[in-house]
Kinemage of the C-alpha trace (Angstrom):
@kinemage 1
@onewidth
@group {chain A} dominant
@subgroup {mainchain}
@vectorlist {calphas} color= white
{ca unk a 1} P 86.667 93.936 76.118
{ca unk a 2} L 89.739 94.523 78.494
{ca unk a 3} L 92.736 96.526 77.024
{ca unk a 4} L 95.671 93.925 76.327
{ca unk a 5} L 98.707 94.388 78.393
{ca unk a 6} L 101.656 96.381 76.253
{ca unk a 7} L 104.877 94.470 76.644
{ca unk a 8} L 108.460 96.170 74.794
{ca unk a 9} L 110.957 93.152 74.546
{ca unk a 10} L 114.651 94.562 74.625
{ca unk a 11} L 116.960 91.989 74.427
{ca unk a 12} L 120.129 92.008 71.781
{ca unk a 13} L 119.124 88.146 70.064
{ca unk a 14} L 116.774 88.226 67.468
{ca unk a 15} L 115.727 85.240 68.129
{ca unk a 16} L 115.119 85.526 71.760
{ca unk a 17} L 113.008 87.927 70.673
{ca unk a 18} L 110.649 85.667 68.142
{ca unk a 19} L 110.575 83.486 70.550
{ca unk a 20} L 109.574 85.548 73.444
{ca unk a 21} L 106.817 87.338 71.342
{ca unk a 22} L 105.602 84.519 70.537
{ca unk a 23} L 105.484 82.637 73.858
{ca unk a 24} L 103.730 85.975 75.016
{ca unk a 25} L 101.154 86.537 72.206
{ca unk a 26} L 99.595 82.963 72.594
{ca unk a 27} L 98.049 84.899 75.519
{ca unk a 28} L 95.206 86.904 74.701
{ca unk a 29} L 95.681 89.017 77.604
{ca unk a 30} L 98.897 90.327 75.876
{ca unk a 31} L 100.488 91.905 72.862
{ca unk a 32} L 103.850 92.529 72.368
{ca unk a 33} L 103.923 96.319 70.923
{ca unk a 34} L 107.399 96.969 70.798
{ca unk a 35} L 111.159 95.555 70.292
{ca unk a 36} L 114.762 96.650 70.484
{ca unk a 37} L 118.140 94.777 70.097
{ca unk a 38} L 119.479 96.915 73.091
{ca unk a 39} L 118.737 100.005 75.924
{ca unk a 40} L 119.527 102.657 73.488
{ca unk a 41} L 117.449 101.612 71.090
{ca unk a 42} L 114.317 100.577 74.126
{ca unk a 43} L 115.130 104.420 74.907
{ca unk a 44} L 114.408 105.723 71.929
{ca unk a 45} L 111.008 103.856 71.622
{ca unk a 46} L 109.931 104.041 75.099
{ca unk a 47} L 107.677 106.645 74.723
{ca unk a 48} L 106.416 106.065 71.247
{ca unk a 49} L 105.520 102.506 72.419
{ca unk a 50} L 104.327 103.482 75.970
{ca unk a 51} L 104.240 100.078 77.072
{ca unk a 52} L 102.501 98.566 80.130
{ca unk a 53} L 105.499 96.504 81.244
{ca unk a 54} L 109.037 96.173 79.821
{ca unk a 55} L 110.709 92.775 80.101
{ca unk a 56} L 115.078 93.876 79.555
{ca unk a 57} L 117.802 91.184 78.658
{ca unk a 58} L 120.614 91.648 81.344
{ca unk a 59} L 124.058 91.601 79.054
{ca unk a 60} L 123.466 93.970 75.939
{ca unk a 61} L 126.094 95.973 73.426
{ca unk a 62} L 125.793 99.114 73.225
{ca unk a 63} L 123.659 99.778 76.006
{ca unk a 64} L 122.891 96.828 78.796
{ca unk a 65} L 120.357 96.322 81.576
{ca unk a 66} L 121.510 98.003 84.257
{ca unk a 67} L 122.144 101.499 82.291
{ca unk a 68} L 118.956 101.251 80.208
{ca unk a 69} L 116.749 100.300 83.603
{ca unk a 70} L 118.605 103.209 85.389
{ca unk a 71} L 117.640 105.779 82.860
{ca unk a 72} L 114.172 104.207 82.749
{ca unk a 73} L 114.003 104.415 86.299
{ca unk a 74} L 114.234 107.931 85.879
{ca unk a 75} L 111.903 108.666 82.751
{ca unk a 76} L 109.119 106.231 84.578
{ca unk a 77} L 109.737 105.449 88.569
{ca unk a 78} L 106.510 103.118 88.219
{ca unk a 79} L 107.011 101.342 84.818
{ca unk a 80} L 107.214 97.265 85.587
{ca unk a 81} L 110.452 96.160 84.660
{ca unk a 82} L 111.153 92.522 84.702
{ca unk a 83} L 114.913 91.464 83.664
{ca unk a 84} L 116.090 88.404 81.486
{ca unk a 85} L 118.891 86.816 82.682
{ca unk a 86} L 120.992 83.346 82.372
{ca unk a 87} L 121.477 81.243 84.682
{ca unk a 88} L 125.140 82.074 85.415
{ca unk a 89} L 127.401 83.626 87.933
{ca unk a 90} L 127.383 86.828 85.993
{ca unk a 91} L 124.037 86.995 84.685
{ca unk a 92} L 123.134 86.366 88.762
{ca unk a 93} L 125.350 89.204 89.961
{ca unk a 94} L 124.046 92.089 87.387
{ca unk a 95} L 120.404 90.486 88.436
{ca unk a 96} L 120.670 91.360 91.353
{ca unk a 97} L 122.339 94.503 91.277
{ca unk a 98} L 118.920 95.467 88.493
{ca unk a 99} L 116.689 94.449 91.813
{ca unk a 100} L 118.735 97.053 93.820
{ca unk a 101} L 118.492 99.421 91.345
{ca unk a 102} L 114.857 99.123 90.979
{ca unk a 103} L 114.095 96.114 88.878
{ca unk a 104} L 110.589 94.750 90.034
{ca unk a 105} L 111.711 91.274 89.325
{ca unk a 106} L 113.570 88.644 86.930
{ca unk a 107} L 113.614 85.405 85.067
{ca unk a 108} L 115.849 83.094 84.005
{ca unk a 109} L 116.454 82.204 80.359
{ca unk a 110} L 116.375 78.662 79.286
{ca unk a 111} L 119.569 76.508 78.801
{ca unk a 112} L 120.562 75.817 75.898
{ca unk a 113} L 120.149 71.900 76.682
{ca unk a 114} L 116.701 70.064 77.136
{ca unk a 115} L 113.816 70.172 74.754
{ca unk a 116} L 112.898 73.911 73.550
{ca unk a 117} L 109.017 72.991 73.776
{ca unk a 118} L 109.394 72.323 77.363
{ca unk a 119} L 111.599 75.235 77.618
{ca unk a 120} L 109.639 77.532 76.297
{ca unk a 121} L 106.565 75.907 78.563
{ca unk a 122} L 109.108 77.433 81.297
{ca unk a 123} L 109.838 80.964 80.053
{ca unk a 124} L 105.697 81.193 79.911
{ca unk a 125} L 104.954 79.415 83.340
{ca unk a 126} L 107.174 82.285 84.953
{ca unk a 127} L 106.901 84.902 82.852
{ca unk a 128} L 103.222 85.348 81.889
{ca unk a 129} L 101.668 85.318 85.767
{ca unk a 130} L 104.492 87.543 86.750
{ca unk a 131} L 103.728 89.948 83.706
{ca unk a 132} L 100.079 89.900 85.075
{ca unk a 133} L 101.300 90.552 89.087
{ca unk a 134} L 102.584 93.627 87.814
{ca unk a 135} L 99.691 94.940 85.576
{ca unk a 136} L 97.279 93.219 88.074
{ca unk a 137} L 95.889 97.231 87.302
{ca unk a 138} L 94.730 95.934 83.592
{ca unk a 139} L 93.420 92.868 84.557
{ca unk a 140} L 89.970 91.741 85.419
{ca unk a 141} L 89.968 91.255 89.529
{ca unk a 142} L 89.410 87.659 90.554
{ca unk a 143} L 87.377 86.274 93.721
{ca unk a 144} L 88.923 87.686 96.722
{ca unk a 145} L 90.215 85.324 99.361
{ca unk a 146} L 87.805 84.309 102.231
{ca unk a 147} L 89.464 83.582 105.498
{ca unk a 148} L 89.322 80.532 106.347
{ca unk a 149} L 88.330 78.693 109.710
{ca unk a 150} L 91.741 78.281 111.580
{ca unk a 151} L 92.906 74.250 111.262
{ca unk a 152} L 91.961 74.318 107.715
{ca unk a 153} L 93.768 76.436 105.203
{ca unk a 154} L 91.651 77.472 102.040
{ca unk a 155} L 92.012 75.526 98.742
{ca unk a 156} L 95.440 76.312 96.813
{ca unk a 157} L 95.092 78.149 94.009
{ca unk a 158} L 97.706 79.604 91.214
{ca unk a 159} L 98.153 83.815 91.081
{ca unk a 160} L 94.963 83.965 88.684
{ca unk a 161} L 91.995 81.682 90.630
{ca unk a 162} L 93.067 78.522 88.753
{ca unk a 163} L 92.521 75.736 91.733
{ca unk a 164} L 95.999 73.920 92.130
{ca unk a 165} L 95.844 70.402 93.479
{ca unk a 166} L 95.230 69.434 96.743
{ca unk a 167} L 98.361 68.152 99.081
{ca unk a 168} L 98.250 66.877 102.537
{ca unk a 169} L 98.989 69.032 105.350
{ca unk a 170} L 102.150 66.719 106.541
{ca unk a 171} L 103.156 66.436 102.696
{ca unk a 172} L 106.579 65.309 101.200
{ca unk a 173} L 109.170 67.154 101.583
{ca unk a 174} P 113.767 95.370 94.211
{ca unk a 175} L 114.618 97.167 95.059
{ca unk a 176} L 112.641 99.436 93.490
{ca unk a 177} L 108.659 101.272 92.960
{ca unk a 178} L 106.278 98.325 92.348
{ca unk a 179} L 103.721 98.123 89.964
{ca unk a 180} L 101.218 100.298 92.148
{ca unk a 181} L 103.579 103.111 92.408
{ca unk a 182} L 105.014 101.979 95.722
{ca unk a 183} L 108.016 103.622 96.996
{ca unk a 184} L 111.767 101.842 96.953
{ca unk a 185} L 112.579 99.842 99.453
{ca unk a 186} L 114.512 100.921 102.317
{ca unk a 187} L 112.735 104.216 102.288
{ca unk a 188} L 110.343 105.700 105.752
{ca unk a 189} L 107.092 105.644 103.348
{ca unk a 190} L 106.258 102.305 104.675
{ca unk a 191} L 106.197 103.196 108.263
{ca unk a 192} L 103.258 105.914 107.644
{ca unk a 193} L 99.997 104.865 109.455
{ca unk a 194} L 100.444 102.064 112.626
{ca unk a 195} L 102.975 100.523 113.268
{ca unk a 196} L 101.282 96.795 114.264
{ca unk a 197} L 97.861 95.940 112.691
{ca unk a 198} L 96.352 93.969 115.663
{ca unk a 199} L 94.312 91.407 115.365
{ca unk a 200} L 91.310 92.511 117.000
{ca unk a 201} L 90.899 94.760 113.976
{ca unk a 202} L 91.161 92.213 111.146
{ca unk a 203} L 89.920 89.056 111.995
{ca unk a 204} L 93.435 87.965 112.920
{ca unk a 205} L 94.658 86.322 115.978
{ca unk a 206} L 95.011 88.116 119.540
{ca unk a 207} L 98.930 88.688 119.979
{ca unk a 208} L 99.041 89.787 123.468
{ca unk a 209} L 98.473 86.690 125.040
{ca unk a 210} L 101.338 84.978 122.482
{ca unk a 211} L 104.173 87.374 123.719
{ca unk a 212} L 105.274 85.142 126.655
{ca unk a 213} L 106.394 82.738 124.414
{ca unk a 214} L 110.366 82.206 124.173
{ca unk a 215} L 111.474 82.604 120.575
{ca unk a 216} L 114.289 79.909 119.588
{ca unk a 217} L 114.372 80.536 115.981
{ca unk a 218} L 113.021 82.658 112.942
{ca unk a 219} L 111.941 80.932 109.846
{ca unk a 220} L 111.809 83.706 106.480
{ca unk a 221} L 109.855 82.766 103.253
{ca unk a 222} L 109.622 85.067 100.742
{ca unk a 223} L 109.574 85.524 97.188
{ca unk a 224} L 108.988 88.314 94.414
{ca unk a 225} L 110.844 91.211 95.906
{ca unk a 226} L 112.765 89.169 98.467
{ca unk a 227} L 116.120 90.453 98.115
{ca unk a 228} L 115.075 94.269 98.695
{ca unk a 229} L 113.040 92.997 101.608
{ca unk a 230} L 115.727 90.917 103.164
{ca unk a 231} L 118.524 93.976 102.497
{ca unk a 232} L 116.139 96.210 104.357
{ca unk a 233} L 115.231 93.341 106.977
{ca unk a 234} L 118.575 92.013 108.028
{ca unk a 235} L 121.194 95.281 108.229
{ca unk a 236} L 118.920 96.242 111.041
{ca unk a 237} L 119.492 93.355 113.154
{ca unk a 238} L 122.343 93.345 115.868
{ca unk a 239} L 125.144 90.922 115.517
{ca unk a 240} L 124.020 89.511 118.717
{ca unk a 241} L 120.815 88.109 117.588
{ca unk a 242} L 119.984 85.734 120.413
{ca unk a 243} L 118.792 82.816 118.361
{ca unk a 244} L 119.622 81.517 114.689
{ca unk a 245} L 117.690 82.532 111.418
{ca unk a 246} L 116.844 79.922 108.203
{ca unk a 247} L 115.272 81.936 105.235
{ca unk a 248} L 113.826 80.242 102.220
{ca unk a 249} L 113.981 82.400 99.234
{ca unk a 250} L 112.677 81.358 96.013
{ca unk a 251} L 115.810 81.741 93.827
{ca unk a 252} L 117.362 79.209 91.057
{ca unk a 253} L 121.458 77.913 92.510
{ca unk a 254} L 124.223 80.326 92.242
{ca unk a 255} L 121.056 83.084 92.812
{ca unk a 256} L 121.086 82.231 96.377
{ca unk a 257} L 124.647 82.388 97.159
{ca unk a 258} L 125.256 85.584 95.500
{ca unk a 259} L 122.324 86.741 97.260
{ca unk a 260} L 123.457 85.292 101.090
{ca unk a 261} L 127.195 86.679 99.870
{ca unk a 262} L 125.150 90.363 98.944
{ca unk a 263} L 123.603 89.910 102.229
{ca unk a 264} L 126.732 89.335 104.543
{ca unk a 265} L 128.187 92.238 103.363
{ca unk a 266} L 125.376 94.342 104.212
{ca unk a 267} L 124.892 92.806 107.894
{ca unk a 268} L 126.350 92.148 111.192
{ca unk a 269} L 124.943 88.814 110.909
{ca unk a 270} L 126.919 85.860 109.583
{ca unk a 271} L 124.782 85.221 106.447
{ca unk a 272} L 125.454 82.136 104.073
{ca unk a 273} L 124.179 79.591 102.014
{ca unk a 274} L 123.224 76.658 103.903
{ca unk a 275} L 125.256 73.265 104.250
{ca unk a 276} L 124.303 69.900 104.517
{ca unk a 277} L 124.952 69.018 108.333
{ca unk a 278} L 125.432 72.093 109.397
{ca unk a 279} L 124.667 72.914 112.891
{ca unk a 280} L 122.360 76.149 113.335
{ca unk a 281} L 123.699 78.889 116.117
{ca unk a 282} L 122.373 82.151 117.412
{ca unk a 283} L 123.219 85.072 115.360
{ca unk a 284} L 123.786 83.737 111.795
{ca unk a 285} L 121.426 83.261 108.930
{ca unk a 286} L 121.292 80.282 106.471
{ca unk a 287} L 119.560 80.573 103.352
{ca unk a 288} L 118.619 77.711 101.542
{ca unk a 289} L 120.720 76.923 98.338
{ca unk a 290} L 118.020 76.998 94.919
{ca unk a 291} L 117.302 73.853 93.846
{ca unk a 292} L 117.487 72.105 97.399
{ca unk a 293} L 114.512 71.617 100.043
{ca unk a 294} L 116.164 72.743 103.616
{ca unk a 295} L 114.646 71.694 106.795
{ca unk a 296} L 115.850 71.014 110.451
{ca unk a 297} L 116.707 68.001 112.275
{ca unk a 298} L 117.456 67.819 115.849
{ca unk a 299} L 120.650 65.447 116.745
{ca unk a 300} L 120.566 65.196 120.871
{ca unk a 301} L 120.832 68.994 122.052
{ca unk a 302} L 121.915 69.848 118.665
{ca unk a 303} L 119.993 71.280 115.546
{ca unk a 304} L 121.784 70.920 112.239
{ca unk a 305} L 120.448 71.515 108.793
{ca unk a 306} L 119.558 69.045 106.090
{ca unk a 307} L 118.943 69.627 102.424
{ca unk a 308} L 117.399 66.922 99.676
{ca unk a 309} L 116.450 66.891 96.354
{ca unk a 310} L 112.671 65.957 96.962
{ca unk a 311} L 109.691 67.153 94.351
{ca unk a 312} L 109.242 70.835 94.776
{ca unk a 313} L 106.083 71.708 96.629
{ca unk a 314} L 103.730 74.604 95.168
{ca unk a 315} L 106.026 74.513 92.271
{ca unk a 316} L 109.069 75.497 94.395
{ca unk a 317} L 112.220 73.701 95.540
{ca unk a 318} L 113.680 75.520 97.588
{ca unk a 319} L 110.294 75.442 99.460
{ca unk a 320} L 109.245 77.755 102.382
{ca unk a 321} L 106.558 74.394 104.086
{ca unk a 322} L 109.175 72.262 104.007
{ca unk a 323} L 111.519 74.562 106.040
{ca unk a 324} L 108.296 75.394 108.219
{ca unk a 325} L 106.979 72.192 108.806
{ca unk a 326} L 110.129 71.185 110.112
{ca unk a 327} L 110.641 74.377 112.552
{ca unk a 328} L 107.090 73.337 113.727
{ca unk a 329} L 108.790 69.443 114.527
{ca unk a 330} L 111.942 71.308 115.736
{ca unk a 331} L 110.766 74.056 118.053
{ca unk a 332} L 107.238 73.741 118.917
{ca unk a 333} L 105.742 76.483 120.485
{ca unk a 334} L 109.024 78.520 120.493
{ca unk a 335} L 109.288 79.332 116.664
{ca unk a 336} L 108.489 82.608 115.083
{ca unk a 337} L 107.611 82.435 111.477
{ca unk a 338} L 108.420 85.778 108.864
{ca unk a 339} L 106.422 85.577 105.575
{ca unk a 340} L 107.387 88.177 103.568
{ca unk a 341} L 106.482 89.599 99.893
{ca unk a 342} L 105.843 87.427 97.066
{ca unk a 343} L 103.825 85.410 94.794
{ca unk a 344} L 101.582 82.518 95.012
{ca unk a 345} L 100.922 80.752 98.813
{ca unk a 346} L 103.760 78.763 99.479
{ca unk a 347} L 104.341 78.871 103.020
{ca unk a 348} L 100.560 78.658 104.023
{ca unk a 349} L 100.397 74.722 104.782
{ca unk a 350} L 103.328 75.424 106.917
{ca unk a 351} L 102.321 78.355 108.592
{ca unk a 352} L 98.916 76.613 109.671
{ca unk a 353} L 101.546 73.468 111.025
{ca unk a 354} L 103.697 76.137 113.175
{ca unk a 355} L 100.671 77.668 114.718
{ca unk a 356} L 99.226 74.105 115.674
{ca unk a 357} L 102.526 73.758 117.455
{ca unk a 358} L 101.739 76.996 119.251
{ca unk a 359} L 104.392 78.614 117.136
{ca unk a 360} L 103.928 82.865 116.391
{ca unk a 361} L 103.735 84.023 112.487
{ca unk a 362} L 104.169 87.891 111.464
{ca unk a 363} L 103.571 88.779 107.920
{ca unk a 364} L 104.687 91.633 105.979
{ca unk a 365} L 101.479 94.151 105.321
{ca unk a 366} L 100.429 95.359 101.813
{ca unk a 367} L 101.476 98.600 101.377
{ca unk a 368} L 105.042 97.468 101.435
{ca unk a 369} L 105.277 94.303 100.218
{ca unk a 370} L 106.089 94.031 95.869
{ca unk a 371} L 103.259 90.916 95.941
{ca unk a 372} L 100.874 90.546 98.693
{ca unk a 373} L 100.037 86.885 97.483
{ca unk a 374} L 102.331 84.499 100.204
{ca unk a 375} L 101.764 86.412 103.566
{ca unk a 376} L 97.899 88.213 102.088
{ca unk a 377} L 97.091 84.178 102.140
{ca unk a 378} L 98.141 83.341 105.468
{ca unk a 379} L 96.767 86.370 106.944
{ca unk a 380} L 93.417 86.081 105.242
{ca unk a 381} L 93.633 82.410 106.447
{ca unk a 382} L 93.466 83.514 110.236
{ca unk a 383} L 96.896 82.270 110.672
{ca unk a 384} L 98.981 85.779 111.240
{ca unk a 385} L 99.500 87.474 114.856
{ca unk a 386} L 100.384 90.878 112.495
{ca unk a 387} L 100.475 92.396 109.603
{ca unk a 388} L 103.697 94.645 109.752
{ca unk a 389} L 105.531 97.132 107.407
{ca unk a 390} L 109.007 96.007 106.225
{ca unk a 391} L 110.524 99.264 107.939
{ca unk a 392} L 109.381 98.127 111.351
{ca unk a 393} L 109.079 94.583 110.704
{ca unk a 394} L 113.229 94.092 112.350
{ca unk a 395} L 111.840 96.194 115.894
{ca unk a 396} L 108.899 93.413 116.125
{ca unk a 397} L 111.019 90.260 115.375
{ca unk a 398} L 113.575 92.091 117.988
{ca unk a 399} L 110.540 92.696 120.694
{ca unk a 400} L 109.077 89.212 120.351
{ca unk a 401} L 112.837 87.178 120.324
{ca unk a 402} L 113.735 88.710 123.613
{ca unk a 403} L 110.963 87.914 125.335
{ca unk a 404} L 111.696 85.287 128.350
{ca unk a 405} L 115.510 86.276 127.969
């Protein structure tokens, strides 16, 4: 029998506590080993406990997140920390300033309104596959994913082999060491080995024949370990980025404007939120708010951006096919898609739409992406013209934008 994954809980309520252990002992893959009401106290255990992940409330006395993952940061670069945080201005700011710091991801605590069952149906729906992402090391391997023929994407299927339901192709609308001992974000580690993975060497798509293509616009979907990726990504961009950028990152409202206002201040890029009706120009990036679909609409010789409140799509709203399948309607053959680090395969359907439109798709590789779920999918799918390392992933979007300019 499999060892059970060894969570510590450190969060200052005793009843968020209860309730998390036992939300995360109904699964028999886990056991809850350890507790503390804040950091000093989590310190203090740590190595008595010597858990397998640690899961650390945001706003603590005493001690909160952002000293206590610092310190543990430096006792254990590779322990998998996720944070606990509400869904508030302030509990979005220190979240993401624990991703910088090295936090390998977060979730949001339930409201206090709604029915607890449901919300505790949450907490475990995000918590539990992320817990097993990041100990993916203790857990029994599942199938691995077979490419599949190109104009027919494989069936969907949850983190953990579960199949997911089918949907029609055209359907509705940290930083920081991962759990394999990765290094941070924004360091060279990433470029060692080549710098392009060609497609002639893994079943991918030729990309030399695709480079004479005109690049109009660059569609982002990401996930798990998005903001590192996009803080490394976008600072290295000029300010006179010939053509406009539309990123869908999977974050809950008030998450993504912190995280576009985060971004702006680390770019030359005009980086925001995204509007209803706003019209997309070269050189700035729109992100699209949480809890809105964004797609693209074209008005005459205008684009402008549109945002709706339709069912989420793999479980996501903001979701990266809706934004795709609409670049593919939008731009054709002259749209280059970005899927970057994270969990699950949202983004496949619309990849496969973009390249039927004769549209180009990069994906981040492996060895520097947090999750290798969202772009290992579409590049196992036969979909990607690359697999390329976040540090040199801004010189290939540059190379491939200023073609026919």
């Amino acid at each position: 029998m499999a060892a059970k994954i060894r969570l510590m809980l450190v969060d200052d309520s005793a009843l968020i506590r209860r309730l998390l252990a036992d939300v995360l002992s109904g699964d028999p893959m886990l056991e809850v080993a350890g507790q503390a009401q804040n950091g000093r106290v989590a310190l203090e255990k740590l190595a008595a406990i010597n858990p397998d992940l640690v899961i650390l409330d945001v706003e603590m006395p005493e001690m909160d997140g952002l000293e206590t993952l610092a310190e543990i940061r430096k006792r254990q670069p590779r322990l998998p920390v996720i944070m606990f945080s509400s869904v508030t201005e302030r509990g979005a700011i220190v979240t993401l300033e624990a991703l910088a710091l090295g936090a390998n991801d977060y979730v949001t605590k339930p409201s206090n309104t709604g029915n607890m069952a449901t919300a505790l149906q949450r907490v475990r729906d995000d918590l539990i596959p992320r817990i097993k992402t990041f100990c993916r090391h203790l857990v029994a391997p599942t199938p691995s994913i077979q490419p599949a023929p190109f104009g027919r994407a494989p069936a969907q299927r949850t983190p953990f082999g579960q199949p997911a339901a089918e949907k029609p192709l055209f359907g509705q609308s940290g930083f920081g060491a991962s759990a394999a001992g990765q290094p941070s974000f924004g360091q060279n580690a990433f470029g060692q080995g080549s710098a392009f993975k060609s497609g002639s060497n893994l079943g991918l798509s030729p990309t030399l024949p695709r480079l004479s293509q005109r690049v109009d616009v660059v569609a982002i979907g990401v996930s798990t370990g998005g903001p590192p990726a996009l803080a490394a990504l976008l600072p290295q961009l000029p300010a006179a980025f010939p053509v406009p950028i539309v990123i869908v990152q999977h974050m809950p409202p008030i998450f993504t404007r912190l995280l576009a206002e985060r971004l702006a201040s680390q770019s030359a890029l005009g980086v925001a939120e995204g509007a209803a009706g706003e019209l997309l120009l070269p050189g700035q990036v729109r992100i699209a708010p949480g809890g809105s679909h964004m797609a693209l609409e074209r008005q005459g010789a205008q684009i402008r951006l549109f945002l709706n409140q339709n069912e989420p799509e793999n479980s996501c709203r903001p979701a990266v096919d809706v934004l795709f399948r609409s670049v593919a309607e939008v731009y054709r053959g002259n749209a280059l898609a970005v899927v970057l680090t994270g969990m699950g395969n949202d983004g496949l359907r619309g990849c496969e739409v973009i390249r039927k439109a004769g549209g180009q798709i990069l994906v981040q590789d492996e060895a520097s992406s947090v999750v290798w779920s969202m772009p290992g999918f579409v590049a196992k799918a036969g979909l990607a013209d690359g697999q390329i390392p976040l540090s040199q992933l801004a010189a290939e979007i540059m190379r491939r934008v200023r073609v026919g300019r």
